[in-house]
Backbone as a ProteinNet text record, in pm:
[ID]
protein_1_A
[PRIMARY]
XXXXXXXXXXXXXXXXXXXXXXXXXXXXXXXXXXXXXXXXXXXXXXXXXXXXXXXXXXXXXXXXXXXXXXXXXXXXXXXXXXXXXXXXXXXXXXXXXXXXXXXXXXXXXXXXXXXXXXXXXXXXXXXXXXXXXXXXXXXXXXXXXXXXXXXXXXXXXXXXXXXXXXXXXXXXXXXXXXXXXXXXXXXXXXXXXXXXXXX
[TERTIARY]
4250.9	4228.2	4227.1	4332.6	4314.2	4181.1	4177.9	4024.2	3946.6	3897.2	3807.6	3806.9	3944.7	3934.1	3920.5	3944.4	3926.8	3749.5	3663.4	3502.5	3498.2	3519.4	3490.8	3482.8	3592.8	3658	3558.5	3554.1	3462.9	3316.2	3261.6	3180.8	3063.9	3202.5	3242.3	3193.8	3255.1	3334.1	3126.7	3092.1	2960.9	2830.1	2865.4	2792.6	2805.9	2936.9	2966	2907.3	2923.4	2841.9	2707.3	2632.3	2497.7	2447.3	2537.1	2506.7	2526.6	2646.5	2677	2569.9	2516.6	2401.7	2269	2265.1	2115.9	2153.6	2226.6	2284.9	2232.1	2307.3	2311	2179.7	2081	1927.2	1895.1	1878.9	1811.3	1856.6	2019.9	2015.4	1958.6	2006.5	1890.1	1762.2	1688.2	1527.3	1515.5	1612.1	1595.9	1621	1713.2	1729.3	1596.6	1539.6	1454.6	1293.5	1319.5	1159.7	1108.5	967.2	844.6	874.3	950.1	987.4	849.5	802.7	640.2	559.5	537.2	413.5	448.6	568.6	544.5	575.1	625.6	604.5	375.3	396.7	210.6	136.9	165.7	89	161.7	271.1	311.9	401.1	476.9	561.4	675.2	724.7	840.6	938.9	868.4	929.8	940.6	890.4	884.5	999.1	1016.7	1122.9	1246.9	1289.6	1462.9	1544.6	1644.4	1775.9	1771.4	1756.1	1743.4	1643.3	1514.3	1400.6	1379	1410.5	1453.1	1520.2	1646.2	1720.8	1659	1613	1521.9	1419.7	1366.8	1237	1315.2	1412	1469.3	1506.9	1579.6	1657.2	1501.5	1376.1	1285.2	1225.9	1210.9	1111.4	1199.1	1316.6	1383.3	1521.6	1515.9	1696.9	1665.1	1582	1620.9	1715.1	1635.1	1745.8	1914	1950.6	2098.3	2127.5	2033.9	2099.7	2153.9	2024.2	2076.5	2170.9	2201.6	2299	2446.8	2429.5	2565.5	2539.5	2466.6	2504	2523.8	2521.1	2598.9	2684.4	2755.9	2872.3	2972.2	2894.3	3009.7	2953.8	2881.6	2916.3	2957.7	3073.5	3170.7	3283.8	3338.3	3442.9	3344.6	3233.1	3203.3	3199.9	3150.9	3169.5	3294.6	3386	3533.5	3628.6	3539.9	3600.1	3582	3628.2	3606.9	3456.2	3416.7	3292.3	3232.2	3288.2	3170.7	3170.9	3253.4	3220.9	3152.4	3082.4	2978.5	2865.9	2883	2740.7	2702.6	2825.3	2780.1	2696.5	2772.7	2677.4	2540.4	2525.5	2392.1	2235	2238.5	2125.3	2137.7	2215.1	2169.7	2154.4	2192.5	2162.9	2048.6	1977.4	1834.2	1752.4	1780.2	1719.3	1720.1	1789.8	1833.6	1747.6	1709.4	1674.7	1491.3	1483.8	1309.9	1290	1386	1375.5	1318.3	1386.9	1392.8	1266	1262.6	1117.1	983.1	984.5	888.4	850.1	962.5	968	892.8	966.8	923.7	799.3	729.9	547.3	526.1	507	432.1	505	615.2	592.4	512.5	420.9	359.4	227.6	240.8	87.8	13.1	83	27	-46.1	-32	-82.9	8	109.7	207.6	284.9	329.8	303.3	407.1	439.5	581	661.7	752.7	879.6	951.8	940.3	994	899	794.3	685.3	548.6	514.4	402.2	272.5	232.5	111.3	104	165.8	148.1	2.5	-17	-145.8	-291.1	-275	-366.9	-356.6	-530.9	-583.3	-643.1	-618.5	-618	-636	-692.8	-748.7	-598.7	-597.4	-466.3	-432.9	-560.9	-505.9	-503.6	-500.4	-500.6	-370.5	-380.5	-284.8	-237.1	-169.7	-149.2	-112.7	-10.1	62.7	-38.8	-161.3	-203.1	-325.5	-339.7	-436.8	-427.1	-342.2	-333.4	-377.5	-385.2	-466.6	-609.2	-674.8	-836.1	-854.5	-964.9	-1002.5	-1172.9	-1244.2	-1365.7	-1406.2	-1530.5	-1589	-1579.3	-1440	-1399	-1543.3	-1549.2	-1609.9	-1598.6	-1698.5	-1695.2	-1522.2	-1584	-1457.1	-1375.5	-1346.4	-1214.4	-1124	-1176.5	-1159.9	-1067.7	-1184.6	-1153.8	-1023.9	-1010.3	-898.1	-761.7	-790.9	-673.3	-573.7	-698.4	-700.7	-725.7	-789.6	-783.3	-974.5	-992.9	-1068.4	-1108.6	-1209.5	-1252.2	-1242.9	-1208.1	-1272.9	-1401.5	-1511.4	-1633.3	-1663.5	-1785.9	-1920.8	-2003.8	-2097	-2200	-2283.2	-2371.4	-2445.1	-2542.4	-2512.4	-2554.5	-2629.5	-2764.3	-2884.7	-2836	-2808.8	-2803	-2657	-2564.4	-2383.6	-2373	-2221.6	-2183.5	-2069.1	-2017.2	-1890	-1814.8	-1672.2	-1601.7	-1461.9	-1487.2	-1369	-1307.1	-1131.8	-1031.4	-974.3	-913.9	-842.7	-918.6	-879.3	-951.9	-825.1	-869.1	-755.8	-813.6	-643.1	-638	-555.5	-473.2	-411.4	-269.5	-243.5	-108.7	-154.2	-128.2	-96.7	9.1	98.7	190.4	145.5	105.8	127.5	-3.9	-63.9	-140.9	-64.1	-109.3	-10.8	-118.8	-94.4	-150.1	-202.7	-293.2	-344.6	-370.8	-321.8	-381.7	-527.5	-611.5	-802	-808.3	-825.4	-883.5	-974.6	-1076.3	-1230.1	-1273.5	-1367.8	-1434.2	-1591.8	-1627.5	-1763.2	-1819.6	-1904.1	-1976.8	-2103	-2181.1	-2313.7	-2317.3	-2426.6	-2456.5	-2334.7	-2290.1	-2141.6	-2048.5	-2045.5	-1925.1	-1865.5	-1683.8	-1654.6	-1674.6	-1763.6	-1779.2	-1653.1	-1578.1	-1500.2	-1412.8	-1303	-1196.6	-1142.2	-1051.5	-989.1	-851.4	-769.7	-652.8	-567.2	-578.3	-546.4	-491.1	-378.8	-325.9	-386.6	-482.4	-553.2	-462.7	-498.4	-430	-551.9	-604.2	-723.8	-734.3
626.9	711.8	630.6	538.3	421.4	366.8	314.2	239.5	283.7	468.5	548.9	592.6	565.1	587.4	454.4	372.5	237.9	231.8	227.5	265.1	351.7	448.8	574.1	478.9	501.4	456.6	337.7	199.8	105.4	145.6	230.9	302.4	362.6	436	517.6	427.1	340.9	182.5	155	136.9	97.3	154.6	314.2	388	394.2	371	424.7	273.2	199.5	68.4	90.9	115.1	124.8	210.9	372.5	420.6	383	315.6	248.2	152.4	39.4	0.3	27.2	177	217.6	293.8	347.2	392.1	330.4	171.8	112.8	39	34.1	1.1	104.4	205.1	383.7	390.3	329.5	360	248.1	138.5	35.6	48.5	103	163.3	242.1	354.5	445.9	448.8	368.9	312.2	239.9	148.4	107.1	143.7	266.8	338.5	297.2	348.5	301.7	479.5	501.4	650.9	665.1	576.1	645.2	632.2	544.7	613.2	723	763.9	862.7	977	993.6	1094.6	1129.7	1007.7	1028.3	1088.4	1037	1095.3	1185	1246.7	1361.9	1376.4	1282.8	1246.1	1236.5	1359.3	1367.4	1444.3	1532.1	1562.1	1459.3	1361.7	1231.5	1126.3	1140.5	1055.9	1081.7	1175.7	1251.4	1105.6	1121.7	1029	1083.9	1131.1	1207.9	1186.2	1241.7	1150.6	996.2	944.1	805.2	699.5	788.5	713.8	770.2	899.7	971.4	787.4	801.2	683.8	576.8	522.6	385.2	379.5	455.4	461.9	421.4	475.4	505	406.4	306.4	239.2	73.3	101.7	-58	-47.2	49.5	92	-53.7	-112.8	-238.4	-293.3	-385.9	-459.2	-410.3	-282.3	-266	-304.6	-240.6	-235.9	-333	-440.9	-552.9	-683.8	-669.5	-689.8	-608.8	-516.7	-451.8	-495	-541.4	-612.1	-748.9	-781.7	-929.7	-964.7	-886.2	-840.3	-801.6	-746.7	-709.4	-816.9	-872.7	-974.1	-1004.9	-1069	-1137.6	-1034.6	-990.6	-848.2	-751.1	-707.7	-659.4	-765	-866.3	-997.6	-964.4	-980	-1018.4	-924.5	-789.5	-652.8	-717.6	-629.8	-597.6	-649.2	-674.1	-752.3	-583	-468.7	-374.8	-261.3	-264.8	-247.2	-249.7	-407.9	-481.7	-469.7	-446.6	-401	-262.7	-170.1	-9.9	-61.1	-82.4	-50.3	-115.1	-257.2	-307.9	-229.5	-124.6	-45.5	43.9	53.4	188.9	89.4	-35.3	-85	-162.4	-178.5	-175.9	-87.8	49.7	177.2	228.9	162.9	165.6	95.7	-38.1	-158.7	-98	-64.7	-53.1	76.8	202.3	309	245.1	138.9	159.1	13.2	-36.5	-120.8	-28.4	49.9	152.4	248.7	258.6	334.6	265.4	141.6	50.1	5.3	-12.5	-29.6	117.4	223.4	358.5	347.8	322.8	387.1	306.6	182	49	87.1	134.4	128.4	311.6	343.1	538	601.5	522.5	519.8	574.9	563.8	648.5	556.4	625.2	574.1	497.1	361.4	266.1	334.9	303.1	381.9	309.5	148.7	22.3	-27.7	-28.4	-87.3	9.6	160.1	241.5	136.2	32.6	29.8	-144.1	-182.7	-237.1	-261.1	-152.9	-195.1	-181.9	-191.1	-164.9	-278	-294.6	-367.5	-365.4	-429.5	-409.9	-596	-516.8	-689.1	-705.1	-820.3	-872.6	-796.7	-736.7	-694	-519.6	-507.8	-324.3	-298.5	-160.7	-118.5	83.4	54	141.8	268.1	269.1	314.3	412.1	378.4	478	542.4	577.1	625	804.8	845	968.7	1008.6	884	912.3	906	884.2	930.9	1069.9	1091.9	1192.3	1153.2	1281.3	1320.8	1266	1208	1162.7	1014.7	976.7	839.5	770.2	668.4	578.8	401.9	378	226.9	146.2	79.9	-1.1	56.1	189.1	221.1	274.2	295.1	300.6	152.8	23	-75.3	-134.7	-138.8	-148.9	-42.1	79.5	121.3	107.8	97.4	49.7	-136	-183.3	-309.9	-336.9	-452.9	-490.1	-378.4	-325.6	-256.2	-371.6	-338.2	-446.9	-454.8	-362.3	-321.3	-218.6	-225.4	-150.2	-103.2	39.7	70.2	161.1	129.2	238.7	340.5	468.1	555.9	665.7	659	741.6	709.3	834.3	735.5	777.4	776.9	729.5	614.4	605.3	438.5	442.6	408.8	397.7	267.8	318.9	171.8	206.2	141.3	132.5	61.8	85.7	19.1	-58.1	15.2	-40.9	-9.8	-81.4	-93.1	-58.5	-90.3	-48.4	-219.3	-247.3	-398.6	-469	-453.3	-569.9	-583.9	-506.3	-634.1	-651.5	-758.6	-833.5	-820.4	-677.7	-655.4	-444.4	-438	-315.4	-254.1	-127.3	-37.9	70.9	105.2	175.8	233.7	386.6	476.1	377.4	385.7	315.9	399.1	357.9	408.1	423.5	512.7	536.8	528.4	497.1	491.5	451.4	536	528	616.1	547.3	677	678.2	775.7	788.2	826.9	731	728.3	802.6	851.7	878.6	871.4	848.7	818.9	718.9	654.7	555.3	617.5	792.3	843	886.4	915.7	975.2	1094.1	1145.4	1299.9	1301.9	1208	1249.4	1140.3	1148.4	1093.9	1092.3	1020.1	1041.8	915.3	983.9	835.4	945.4	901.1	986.2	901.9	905.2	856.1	877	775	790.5	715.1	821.2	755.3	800.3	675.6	602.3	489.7
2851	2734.3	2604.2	2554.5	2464.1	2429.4	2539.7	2548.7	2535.2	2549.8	2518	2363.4	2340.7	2192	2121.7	2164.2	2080.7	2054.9	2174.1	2190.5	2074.9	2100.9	1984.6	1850.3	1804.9	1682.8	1621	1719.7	1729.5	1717.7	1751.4	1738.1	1581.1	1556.9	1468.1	1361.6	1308.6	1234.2	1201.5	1293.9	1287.9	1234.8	1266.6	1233.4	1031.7	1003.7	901.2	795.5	853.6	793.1	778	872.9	885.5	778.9	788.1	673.4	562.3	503.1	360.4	371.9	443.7	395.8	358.5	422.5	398.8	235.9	230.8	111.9	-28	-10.5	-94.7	-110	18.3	-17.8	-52	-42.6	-104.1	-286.1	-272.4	-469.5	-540.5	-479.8	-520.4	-557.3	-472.6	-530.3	-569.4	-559.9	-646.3	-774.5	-814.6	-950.4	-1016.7	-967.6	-986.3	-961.7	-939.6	-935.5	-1054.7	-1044.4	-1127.9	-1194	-1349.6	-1337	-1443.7	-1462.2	-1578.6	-1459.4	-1386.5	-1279.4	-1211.8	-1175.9	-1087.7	-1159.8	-1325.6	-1398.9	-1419.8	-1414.9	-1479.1	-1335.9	-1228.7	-1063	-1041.5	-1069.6	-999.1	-896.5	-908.4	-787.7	-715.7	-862.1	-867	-710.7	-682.5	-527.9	-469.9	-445.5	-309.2	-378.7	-492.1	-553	-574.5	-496.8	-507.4	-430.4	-437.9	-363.2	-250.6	-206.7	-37.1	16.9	-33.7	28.7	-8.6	-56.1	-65.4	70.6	38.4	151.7	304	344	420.2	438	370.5	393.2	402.1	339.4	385.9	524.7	576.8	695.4	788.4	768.4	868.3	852.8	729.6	710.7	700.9	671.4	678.1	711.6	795.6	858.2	904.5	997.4	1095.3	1017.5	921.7	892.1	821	772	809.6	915.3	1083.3	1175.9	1233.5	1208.8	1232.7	1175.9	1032.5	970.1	1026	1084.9	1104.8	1263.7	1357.6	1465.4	1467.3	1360	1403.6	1319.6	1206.3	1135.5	1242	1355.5	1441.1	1615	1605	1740.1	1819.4	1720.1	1780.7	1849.6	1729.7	1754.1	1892.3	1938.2	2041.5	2179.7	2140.5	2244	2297.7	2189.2	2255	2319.3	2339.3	2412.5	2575	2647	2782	2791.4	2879.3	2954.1	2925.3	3020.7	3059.7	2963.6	2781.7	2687	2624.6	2637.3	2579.7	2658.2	2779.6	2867.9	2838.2	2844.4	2827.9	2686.6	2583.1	2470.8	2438.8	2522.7	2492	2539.2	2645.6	2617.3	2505.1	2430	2336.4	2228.5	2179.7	2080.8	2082.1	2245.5	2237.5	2229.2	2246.6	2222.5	2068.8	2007.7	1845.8	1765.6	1847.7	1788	1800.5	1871.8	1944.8	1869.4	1833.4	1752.3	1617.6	1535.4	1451.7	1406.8	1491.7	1470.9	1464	1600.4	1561.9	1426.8	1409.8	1282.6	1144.2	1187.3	1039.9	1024.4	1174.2	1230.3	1198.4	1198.5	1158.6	1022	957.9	821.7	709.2	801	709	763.7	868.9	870.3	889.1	866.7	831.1	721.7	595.6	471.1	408.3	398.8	305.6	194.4	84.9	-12.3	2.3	-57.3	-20.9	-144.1	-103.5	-254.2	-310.1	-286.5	-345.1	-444	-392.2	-509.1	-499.1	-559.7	-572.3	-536.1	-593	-635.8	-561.6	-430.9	-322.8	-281	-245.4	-184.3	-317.9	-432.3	-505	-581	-589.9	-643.3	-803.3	-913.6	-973.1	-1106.2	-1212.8	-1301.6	-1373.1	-1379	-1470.7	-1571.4	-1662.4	-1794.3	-1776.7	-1671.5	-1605.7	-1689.3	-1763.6	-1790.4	-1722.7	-1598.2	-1552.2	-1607	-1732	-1749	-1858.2	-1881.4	-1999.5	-1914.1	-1813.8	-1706.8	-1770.2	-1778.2	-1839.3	-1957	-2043.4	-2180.8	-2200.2	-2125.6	-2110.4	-2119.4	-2247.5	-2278.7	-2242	-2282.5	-2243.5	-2385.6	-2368	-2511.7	-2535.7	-2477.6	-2523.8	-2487.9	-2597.4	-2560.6	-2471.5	-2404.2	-2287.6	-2397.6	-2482.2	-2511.6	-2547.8	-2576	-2595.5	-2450.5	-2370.9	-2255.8	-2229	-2195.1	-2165.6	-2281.6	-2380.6	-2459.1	-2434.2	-2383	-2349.9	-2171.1	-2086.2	-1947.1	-1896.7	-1995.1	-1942.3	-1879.5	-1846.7	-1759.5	-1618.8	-1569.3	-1453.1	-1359.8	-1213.8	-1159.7	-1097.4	-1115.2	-1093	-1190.6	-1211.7	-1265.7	-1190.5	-1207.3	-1117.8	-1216.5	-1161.7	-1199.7	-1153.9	-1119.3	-1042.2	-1118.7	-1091.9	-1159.8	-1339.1	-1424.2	-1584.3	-1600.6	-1468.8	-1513.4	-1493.5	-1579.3	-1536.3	-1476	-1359.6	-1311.4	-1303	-1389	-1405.6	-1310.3	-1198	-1067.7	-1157.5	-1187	-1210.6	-1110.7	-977.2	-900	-777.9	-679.6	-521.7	-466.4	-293.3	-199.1	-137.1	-51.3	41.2	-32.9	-116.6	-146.8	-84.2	-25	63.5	204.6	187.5	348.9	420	410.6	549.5	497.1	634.6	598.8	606.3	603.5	513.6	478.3	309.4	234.3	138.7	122.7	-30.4	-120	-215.5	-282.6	-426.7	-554.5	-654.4	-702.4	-679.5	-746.9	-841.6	-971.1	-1071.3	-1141	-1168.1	-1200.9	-1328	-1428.3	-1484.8	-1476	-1564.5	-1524.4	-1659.8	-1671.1	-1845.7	-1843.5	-1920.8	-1948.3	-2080.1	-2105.4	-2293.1	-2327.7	-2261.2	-2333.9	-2345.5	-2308	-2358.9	-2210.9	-2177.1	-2067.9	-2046.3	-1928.1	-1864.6	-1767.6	-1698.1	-1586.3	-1558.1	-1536.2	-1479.6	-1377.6	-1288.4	-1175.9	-1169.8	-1146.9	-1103.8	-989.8	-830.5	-733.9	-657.8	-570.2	-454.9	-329.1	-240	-177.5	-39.6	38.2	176.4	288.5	294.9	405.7	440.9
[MASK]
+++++++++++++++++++++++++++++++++++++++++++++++++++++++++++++++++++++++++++++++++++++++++++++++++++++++++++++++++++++++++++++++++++++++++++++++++++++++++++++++++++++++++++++++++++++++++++++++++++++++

């Protein structure tokens, strides 16, 4: 009976780590959200402390988990031989849970919650943060003086379309991508768009 409670307890001990580390990665980013982009996109539901740590646990629990398995190693090594055997399938069933998790929440298109604008592409002098201040009328350079450089031009029948940002820019992952484009005729803006695109 001891020994069943020592397991427990031991157990227990582990679980409660795992959670204090995901914890403390969830306020971490949550502190550090992007709070003008996701006031300007709308994003405020997906940015609570609950769905936060919700997405950490799913998307980078591994590494708590695995920080809290070899924090504890040694101390499980040094139990009973068939202590350390009972528990090594479930902490490979833990381990393979939570890799999976971290492969679908990188590659599903969903938006990352450490860094928004990951996978978007965008010119050096892009200024994200004034995407909301486009009005109808504006004219080509005042546009480009309040947004920055496009990184493409087009021109389709007598509009002009100036792509701000693309999709592909990280190399781990596919992740949501910020759109932002306008659309000129006569030099002046008829239409806008800055949308979170997941494709």
């Amino acid at each position: 009976m001891k020994k069943c409670i020592k397991i427990i307890i031991q157990i227990l001990f582990v679980v409660v780590q795992f959670i204090i580390i995901n914890i403390i990665i969830a306020f971490s980013i949550w502190v550090t959200r992007d709070k003008k982009l996701i006031e300007i996109t709308n994003l405020h539901n997906l940015f609570s402390f609950d769905v936060i740590l919700f997405k950490t646990v799913l998307s980078v629990g591994l590494i708590p988990f695995l920080i809290v398995i070899l924090l504890n190693s040694k101390k499980s090594y040094n139990e009973k031989s068939f202590i350390f055997t009972i528990l090594i399938p479930f902490k490979i069933i833990i381990f393979l849970f939570l890799l999976l998790t971290f492969f679908l929440s990188s590659h599903l298109e969903s938006l990352n919650h450490w860094y928004l604008l990951i996978d978007t592409s965008y010119a050096k002098n892009f200024n994200v943060y004034n995407i909301d201040k486009i009005q109808k009328d504006m004219k080509e350079d005042e546009i480009v003086s309040l947004l920055g450089d496009p990184l493409e031009i087009r021109k389709y029948n007598e509009k002009t379309i100036y792509q701000f940002t693309q999709d592909g820019k990280s190399i781990i992952g596919d992740w949501a991508w910020l759109e932002v484009y306008v659309i000129f005729a006569d030099g002046k803006v008829i239409e806008k768009s800055f949308k979170w695109v997941y494709d």
